[in-house]
N, C-alpha and C positions, 0 to 999 in steps of 0.2 A: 665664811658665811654659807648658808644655806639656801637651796630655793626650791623651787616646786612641790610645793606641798598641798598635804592634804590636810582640808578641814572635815570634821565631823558634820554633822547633816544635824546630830543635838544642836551643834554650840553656833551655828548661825541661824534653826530658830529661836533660841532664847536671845540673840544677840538683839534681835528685829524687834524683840516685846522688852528688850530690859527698860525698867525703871531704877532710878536712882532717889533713896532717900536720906535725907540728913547729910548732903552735901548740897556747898553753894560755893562757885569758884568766890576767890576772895585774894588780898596780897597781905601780909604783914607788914609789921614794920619791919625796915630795913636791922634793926639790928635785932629783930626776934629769930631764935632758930628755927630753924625752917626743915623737916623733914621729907623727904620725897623718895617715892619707892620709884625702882629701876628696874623692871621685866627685862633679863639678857636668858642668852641658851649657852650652853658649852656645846662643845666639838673638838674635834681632833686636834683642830687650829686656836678656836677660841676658846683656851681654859679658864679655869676660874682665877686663876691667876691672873690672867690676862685683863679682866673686867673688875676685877682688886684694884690691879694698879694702875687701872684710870680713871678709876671714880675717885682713890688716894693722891692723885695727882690732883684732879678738881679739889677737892675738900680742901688739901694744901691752900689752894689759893682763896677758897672763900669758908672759911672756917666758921661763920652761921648758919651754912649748910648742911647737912648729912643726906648721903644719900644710902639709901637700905639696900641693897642689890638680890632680886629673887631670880631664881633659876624656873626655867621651865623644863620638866620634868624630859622632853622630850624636843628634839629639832624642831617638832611640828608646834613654833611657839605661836603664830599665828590662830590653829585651834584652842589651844590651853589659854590665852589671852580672850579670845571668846568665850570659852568656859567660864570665865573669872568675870568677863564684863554680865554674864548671865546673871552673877548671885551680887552682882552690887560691887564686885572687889578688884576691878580694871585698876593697876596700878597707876600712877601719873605718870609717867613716862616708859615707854616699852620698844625696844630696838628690833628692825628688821621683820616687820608685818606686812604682809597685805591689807592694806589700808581699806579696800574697798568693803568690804560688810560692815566693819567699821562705823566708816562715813555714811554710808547708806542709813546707818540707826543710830546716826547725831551722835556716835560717842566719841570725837576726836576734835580736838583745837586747831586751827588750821595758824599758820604762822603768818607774818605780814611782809609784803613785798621790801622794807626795810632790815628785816633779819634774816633774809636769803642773799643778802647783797655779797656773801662771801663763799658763794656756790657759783663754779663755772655754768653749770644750765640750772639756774634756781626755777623753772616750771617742769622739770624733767617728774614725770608720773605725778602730775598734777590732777586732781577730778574736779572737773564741773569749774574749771576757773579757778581751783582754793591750792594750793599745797598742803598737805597735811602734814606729810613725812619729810625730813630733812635731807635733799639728795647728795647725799655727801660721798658718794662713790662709785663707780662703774664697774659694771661686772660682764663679762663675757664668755661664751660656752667657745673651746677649739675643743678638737679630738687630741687628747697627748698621746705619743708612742715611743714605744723603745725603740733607739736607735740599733743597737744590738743584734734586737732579735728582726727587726726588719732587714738588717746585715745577714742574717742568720739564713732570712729565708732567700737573700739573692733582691732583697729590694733596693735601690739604690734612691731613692729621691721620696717625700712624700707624694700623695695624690694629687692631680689637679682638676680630674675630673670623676665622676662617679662610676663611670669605667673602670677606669685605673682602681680608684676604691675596690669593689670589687673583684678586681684581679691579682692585687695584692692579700684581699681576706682568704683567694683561692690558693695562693703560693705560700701566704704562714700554715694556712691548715696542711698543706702538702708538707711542709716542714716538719709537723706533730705540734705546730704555736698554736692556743687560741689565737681567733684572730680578734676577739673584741672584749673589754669586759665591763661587765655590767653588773649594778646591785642595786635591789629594790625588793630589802623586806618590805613589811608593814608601815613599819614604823619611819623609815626614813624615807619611804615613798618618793624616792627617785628613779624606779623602774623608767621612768619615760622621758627620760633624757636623754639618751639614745634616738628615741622614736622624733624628739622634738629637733632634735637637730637637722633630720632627714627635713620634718616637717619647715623648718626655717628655710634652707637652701632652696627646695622646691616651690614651694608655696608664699611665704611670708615675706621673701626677699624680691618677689614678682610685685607684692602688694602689701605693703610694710602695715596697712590699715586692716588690713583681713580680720582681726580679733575685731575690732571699733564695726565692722562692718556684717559682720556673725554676730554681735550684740542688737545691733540695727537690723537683722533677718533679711542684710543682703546675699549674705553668701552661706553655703551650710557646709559641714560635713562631708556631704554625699557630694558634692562638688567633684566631677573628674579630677581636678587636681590635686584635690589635697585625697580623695581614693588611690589614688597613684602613687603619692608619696606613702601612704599607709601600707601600697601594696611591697613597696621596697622593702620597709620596715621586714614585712610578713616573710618575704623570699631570705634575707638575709636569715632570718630566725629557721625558718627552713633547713636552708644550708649548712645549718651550723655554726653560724660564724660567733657566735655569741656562747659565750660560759655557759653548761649547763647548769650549775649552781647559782644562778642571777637570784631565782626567787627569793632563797635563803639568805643572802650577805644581806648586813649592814652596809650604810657609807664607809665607814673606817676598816670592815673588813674587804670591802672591794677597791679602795683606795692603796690598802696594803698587799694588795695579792698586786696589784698593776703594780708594785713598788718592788715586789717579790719577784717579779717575772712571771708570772702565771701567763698573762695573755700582753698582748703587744698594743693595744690600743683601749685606752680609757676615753671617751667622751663626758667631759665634767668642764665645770665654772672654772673660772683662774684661779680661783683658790687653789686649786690644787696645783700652784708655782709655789708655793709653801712648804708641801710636804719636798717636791721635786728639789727643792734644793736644802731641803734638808738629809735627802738621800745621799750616800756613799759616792754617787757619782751623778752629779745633778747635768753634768751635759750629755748624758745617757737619753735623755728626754726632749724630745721634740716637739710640734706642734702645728696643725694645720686646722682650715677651717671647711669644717663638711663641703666637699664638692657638688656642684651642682652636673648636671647630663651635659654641661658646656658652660662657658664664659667664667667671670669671676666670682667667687663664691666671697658670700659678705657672712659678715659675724656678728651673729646673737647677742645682743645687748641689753643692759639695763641699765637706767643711772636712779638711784634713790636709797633703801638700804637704813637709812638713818631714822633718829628717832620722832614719834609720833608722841603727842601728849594726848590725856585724858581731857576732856573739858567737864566733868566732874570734878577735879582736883582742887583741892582746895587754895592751894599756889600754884595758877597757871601761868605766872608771868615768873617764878621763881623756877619753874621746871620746864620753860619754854628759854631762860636763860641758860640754863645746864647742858641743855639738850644742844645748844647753839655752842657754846664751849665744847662742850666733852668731843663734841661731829666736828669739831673743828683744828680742835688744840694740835699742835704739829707733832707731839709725840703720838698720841692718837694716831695720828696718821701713818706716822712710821713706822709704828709697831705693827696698826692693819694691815699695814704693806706687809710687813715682812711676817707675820705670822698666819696671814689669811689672803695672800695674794690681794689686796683690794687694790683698783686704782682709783685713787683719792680724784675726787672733781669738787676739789676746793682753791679760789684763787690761791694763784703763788706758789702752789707746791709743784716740786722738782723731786724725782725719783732719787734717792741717795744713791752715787754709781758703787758702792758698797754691796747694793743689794744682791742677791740671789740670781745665777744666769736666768734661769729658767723665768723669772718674775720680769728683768730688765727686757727681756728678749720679748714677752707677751707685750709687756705695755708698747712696745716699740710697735709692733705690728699693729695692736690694737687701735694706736693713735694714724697709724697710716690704711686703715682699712675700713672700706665703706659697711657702714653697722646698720642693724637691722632690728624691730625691736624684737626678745626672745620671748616666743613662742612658752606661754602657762608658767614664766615667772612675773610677777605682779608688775604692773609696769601701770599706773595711772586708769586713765580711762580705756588704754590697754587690754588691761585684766579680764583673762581669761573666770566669768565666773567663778566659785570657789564648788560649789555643787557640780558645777559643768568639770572642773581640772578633775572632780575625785572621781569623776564616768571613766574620764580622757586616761587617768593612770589607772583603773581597773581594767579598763578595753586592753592596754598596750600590754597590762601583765598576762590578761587573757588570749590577748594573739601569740604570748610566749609560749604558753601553756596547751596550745590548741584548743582551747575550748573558744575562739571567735575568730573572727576577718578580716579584711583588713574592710569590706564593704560594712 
């Protein structure tokens, strides 16, 4: 899976005026077939193969079903999903959005306190009281690093503090290692993953409400603290520590230079315990969570992810069933694990000790480590506006580039 993305500035106004004509939710009968279109994205992780063979899996068991499965052109399926609810053509069920513009212009069915009952936090990124989206898994940001090349430069332990942090980015680059790597074309608009991590440790883990509270016009920006943390960001970038080539990569090209050895530390979601044990040598890969100037540093979380229906659709209760299936079904599960690092937060499930080091070794800390919510990934009443994140990842690509500040 994906996150921090950008939306277009078109497709959340058209989102806010759409009108819908010539639909009216409705259910058929039980033995009429029932068609239902399924908005997924590919990735490095999730191929089309991947979203084949669990729709194939569902249809198996209810064969007056079909489900159409469309690709969104781009990660940024959350935009293209707004595009599509513009001209009337929101599909009825769509995986992995940010709900919130969404719900703001009524185009989403919210599910009922009886069919979250097999969700460990069934109000996790909830708005306004509703659930919209099916929280069917947890996702968290650590820093990965080569173990290797941290050997390499004379480091012996990861960081525990933001000191250390820093003193280690000063000993790989003494080495000739990048010490950090980072990608944020356009398109995959993760430049500021990086930058939010800093922003978590410092700021968000002091006051886990800080976003709900910026929404509310308690706290701003310009706030010492979170200037501070902007201003780390800025000094690291300074120094070097970061790939000169960040603007240029993709996700999958800056996934695979961290896999190549280019630089020694990636800052990304767990997903990437996916790629990491599908590498040549997956306990090469370690994992910590951004240090704070002292104490224990907590880690960026999310739990939701899962599917949202249309309340346009014309079987809402036939694609609010699928949705609850497919988020749930234990191969589903298995497979997110293992092919997109997910940790399932669905009753009952137990990690297969088969899996991946690199994936076993995340959820284990994960489950023993006090979380935080992550900072401009969609998280409920959370959420970082969608106009506000595309300022927030143009500023950070900008402080890369020199042309802004961290003020």
């Amino acid at each position: 899976m994906r996150r921090g993305i950008v939306l277009s500035a078109a497709a959340l106004a058209v989102a806010s005026a759409v009108a819908f004509t010539g639909c009216s939710a409705g259910t058929p009968a039980a033995t009429e077939k029932v068609n239902i279109s399924f908005l997924t994205f590919e990735s490095p992780n999730l191929t089309a193969q991947f979203w084949k063979d669990a729709v194939g899996r569902y249809e198996a068991k209810n064969p007056n079903v079909t489900v159409q499965i469309l690709t969104a052109p781009s990660t940024d399926i959350t935009g293209y999903a707004l595009q599509l609810a513009g001209t009337g053509q929101l599909p009825d069920a769509i995986t992995s959005v940010a709900p919130g513009k969404f719900v703001e212009a009524g185009l989403l069915e919210p599910y009922s306190e009886d069919q979250l009952k097999d969700f460990t936090d069934p109000m996790a990124g909830a708005i306004g009281g509703k659930q919209y989206q099916l929280p069917v898994a947890t996702q968290v940001m650590y820093v990965y690093y080569n173990k290797a090349l941290f050997q390499k430069a004379g480091i012996t332990a990861p960081p525990t503090t933001f000191k250390e942090f820093l003193a280690d980015c000063k000993m790989l680059q003494a080495a000739s290692i990048t010490p950090i790597q980072v990608a944020g074309s356009d398109v995959d608009a993760l430049f500021a993953t990086f930058q939010s991590a800093i922003i978590n440790a410092d700021v968000i883990s002091k006051n886990p409400n800080w976003v709900s509270d910026a929404n509310a016009g308690k706290v701003k920006f310009t706030d010492p603290d979170m200037v501070a943390a902007l201003q780390k960001y800025a000094d690291i970038v300074k120094d070097g520590y970061i790939n000169a080539d960040a603007t240029g990569l993709t996700y999958a090209q800056g996934e695979q230079g961290f896999l190549d050895g280019k630089a020694a530390m990636w800052p990304m979601g767990n997903w990437f315990a996916a790629a990491g044990d599908k590498s040549a040598d997956p306990e090469n890969f370690g994992f910590f969570a951004m240090p704070t100037n002292s104490g224990p540093a907590t880690v960026p979380a999310v739990t939701g992810g899962g599917i949202v229906i249309s309340a346009a659709s014309k079987h809402i209760k036939e694609a609010q069933e699928f949705a609850i299936a497919f988020n749930t079904d234990p191969d589903y599960l298995a497979a997110g694990a293992k092919t997109d690092g997910l940790y399932p937060a669905v009753v009952g499930f137990t990690p297969d000790p088969t899996l991946g080091k690199v994936f076993l070794a995340g959820f284990e800390l994960s489950s023993k480590s006090t979380r935080a919510p992550w900072f401009g990934v969609q998280g409920g009443d959370f959420t970082v506006p969608a106009d506000a994140l595309t300022v927030i990842n143009a500023q950070s690509k900008a402080i890369f580039t020199g042309q802004s500040t961290a003020e």
